[in-house]
C-alpha positions in Angstrom: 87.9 102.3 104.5 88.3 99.5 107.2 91.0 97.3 106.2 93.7 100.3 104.7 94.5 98.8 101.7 96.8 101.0 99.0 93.8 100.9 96.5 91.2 102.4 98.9 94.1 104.9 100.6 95.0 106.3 97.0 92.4 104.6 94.2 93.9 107.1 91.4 97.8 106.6 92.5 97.8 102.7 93.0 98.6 101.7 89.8 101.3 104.4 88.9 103.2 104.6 92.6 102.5 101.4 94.2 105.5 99.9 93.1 107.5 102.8 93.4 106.9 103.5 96.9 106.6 100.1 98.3 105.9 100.4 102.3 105.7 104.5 102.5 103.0 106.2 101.0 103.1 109.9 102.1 99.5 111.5 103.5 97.9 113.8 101.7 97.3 117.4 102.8 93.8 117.2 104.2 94.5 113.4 105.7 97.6 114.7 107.6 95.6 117.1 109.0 93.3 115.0 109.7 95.1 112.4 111.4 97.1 114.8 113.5 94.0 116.9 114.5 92.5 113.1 116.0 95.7 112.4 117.3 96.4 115.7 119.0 92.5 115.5 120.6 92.5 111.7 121.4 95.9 111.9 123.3 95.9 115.3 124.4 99.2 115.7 122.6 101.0 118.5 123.8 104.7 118.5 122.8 107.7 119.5 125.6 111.2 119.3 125.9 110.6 119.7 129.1 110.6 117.3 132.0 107.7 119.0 134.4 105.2 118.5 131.0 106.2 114.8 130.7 104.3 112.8 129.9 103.6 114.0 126.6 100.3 112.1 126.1 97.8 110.9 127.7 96.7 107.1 126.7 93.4 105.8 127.9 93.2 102.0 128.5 97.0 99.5 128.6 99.9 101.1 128.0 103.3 101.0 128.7 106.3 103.4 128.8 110.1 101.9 128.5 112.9 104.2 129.1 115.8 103.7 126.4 119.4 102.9 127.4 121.7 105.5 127.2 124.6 104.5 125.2 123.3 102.4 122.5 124.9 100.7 119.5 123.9 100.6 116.2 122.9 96.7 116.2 120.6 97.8 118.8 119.1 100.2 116.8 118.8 97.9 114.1 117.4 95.0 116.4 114.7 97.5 117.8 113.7 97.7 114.0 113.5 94.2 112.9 111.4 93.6 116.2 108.9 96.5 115.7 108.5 94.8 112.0 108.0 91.9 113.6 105.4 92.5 116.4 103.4 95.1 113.9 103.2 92.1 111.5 101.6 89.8 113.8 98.8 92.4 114.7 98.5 93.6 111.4 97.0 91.8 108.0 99.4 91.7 104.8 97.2 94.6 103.5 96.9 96.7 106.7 98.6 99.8 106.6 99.5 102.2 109.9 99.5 105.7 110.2 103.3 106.6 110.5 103.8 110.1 111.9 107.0 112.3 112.0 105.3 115.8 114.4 105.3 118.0 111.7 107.2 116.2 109.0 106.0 114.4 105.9 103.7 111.6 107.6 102.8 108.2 106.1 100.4 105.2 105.6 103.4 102.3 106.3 103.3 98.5 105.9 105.7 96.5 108.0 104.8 93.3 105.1 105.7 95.4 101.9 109.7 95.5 101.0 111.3 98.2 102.4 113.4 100.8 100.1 114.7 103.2 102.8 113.0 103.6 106.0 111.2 107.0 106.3 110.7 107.3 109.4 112.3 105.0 112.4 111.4 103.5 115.4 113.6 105.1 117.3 112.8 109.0 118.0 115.7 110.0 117.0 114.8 114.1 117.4 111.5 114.4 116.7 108.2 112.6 117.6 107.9 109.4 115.8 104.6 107.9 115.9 102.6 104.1 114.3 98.9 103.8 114.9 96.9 101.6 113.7 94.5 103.2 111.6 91.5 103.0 114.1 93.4 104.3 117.0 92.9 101.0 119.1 97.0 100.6 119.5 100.0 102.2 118.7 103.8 103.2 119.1 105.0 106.7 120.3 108.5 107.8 120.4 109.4 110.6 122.7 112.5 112.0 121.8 113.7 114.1 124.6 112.2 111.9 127.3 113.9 109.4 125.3 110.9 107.1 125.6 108.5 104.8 123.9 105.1 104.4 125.0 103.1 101.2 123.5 99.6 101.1 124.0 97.0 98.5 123.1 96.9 95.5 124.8 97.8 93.3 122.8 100.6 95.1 121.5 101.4 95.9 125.2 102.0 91.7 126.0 103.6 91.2 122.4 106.5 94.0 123.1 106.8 93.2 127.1 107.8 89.6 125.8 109.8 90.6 122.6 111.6 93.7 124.5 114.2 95.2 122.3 117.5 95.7 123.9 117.1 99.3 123.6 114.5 99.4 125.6 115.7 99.9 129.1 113.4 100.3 132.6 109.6 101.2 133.0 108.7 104.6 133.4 105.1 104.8 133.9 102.4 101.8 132.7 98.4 101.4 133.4 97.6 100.7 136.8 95.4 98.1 135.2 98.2 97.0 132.9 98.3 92.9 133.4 101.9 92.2 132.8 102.2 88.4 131.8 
């Protein structure tokens, strides 16, 4: 299952929920676990509201953790969507999917291409963990919602958001030491 598309996530549903669901196709049981279990052992996930346990994963290769302001606004909110749409479509193919992740919530296959009926789950972690991977792992998008953070990871994702920042996004916290900022 290489390229994600809706036929090969869920062969039997794609022809009775495809159009119903549009981008959000919830994960079944055993791939939820599934995902989460990888996600919890690649990252070393280990969830704190606390400050001394931050950071909450541990990325190996470029990354890059921004800070969000303080008192936002609602445009800014809706600005940090339109870019993450944005930026996942030009890493993505029309029929790649990403794993989206709400920490122990109803998780997802997503597609930034497909039209959206009402987002499921944001890109702003607004009280929980919110979470896009790409399906292999190789980059991804992880909401923190206490440290009120976002951590990218992937290089190429990295560059793409460093020169497309939202205005949400404030200061650096932490980055790569290897992290080539262009």
């Amino acid at each position: 299952m290489n390229t994600g598309t809706l036929y090969e996530i869920h062969p039997k549903q794609y022809k009775k929920e495809a159009k119903l669901i549009n981008n959000w196709i919830p994960l079944q049981d055993n791939e939820y676990k599934r995902v989460w279990d990888k996600f919890d052992k690649d990252f070393s996930f280990k969830p704190s509201i606390y400050p001394k346990d931050w950071p909450t994963f541990s990325i190996h290769g470029p990354y890059i953790t921004f800070e969000m302001i303080k008192n936002y606004k609602e445009e800014e909110i809706n600005e940090l969507e339109e870019v993450c749409k944005t930026i996942f479509k030009s890493c993505l193919e029309p029929h790649e999917y990403l794993y989206a992740l709400d920490w122990q919530h109803e998780s997802f296959y997503y597609s930034p291409y497909l039209q959206e009926a009402s987002p499921r789950i944001l890109f702003y972690p607004d009280g929980d963990y919110y979470l896009f991977l790409k399906k292999d792992f190789s980059f991804g998008y992880l909401g923190h919602p206490w440290e009120q953070s976002i951590t990218i990871f992937g290089e190429e994702l990295v560059q793409k958001f460093i020169t497309h920042k939202p205005n949400i996004f404030d200061g650096i916290i932490r980055r790569s030491s290897h992290l080539q900022i262009t």
